[in-house]
N, C-alpha and C positions, 0 to 999 in steps of 0.2 A: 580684848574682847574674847579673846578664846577662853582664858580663866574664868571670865565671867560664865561663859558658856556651860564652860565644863562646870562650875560652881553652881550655877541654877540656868538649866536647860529650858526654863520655863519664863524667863526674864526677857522681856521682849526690846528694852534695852540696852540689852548686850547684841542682840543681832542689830538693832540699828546700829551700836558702835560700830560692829563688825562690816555691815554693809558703806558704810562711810569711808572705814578702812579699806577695803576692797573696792569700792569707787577711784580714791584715788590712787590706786596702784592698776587702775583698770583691768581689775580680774572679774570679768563680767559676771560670771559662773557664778564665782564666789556670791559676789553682792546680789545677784538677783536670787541667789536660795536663803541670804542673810536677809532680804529685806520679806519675800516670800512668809519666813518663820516669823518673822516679826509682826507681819501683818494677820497673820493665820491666830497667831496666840492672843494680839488687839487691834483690830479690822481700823479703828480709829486714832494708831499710834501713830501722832505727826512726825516724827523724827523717821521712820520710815515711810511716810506718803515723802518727804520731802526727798528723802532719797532718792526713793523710784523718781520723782517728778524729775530731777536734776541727775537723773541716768537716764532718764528719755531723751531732757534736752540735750543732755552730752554724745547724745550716741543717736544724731541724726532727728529726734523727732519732738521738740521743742512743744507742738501743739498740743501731742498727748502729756506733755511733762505738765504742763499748765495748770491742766486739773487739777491735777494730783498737790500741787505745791499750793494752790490756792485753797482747796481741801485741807492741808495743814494750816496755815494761817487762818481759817475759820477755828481748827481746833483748839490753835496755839496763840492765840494772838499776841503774845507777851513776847515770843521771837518772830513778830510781823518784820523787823530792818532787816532780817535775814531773806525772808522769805520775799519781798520786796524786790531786791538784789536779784534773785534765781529769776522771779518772773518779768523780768527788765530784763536780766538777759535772753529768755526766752522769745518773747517781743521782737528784741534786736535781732534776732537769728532771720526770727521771720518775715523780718524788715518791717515792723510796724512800730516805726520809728516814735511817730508821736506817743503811743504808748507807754513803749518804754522809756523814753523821755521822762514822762509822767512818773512810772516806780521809780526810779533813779529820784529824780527831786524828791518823792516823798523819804525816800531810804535818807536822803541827806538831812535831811528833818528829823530825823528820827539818830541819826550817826553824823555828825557833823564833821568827824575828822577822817570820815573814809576817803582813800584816796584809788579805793579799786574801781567802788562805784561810779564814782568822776573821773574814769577812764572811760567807763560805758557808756555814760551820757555825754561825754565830747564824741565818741561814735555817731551814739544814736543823733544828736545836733549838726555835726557834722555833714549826713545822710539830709535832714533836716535843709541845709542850703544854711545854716546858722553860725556861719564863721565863727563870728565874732563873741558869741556866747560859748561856743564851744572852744575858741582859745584862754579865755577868760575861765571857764572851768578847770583849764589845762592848766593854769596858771596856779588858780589857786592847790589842785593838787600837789603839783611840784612845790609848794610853799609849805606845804602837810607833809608831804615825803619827798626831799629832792633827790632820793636816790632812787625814786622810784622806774623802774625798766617796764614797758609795755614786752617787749619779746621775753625777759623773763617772768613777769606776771603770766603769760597762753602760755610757755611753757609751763607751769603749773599746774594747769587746769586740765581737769581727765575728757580734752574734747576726741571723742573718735574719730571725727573728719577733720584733717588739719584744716580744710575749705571753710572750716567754721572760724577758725582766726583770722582767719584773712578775711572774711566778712567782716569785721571788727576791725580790722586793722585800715581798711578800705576804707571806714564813714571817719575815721581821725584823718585818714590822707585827704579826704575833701574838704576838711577843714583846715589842711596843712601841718598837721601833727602827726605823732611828735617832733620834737625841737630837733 
């Protein structure tokens, strides 16, 4: 991203790469003057609405992230299974389970062999009182990825309140998951 940068100062781009980047090394600074330049040089470049949306969600404020990701998926619609995905998670934060329920199924529709996403909607079911759809999703994940690890999945993800994983981790334990 910085090459790019330096190669054309004018590519808006390269600050969304750079703001992505910077997201997930959670250098706030960084990524909010990377997505800032991005937005300034194309007010309508989804690749940074989506970023800001999904540095909102991440850092405490899910309902303002919303917009903004939803704003991209109007501009973008061709990466909607993405955008889907962020606003599922956003949802879930905010506990409005059936919702995100809702992105989640449609994201599987759209990506069939994701196995991140059917980690969010055994949450979000889970919350739900939906045991038994929510082990059944569990199921089929681990069928997709058996090696897939929920603690090292949150690890990953650039949440600034650990209190956000453990929301997440709380609607599998009411469904009895993970294994």
């Amino acid at each position: 991203a910085a090459k790019a940068i330096a190669a054309d100062p004018n590519e808006p781009f390269a600050y969304g790469t750079a703001a992505i980047s910077a997201g997930l090394l959670k250098d706030d600074q960084r990524l909010k003057a990377a997505v800032d330049k991005a937005l300034a040089l194309s007010p309508n470049y989804a690749l940074a609405l989506n970023a800001r949306g999904t540095f909102a969600m991440s850092s405490g404020q899910p309902q303002v992230g919303i917009a903004d990701i939803e704003r991209a998926m109007r501009l973008d619609p061709g990466f909607s299974q993405q955008y889907l995905h962020f606003i599922g998670m956003a949802h879930l934060l905010l506990g409005n389970y059936e919702t995100a329920a809702t992105m989640f199924k449609e994201r599987l529709l759209l990506v069939p062999e994701t196995d991140v996403s059917r980690s969010m909607l055994a949450s979000a079911l889970g919350y739900l009182g939906q045991v038994d759809e929510a082990r059944r999703i569990w199921a089929e994940l681990k069928q997709i990825n058996p090696r897939y690890s929920f603690p090292q999945h949150m690890a990953r993800l650039p949440f600034r309140n650990p209190t956000d994983a453990d929301k997440i981790a709380a609607g599998l334990a009411k469904a009895g998951l993970p294994d």
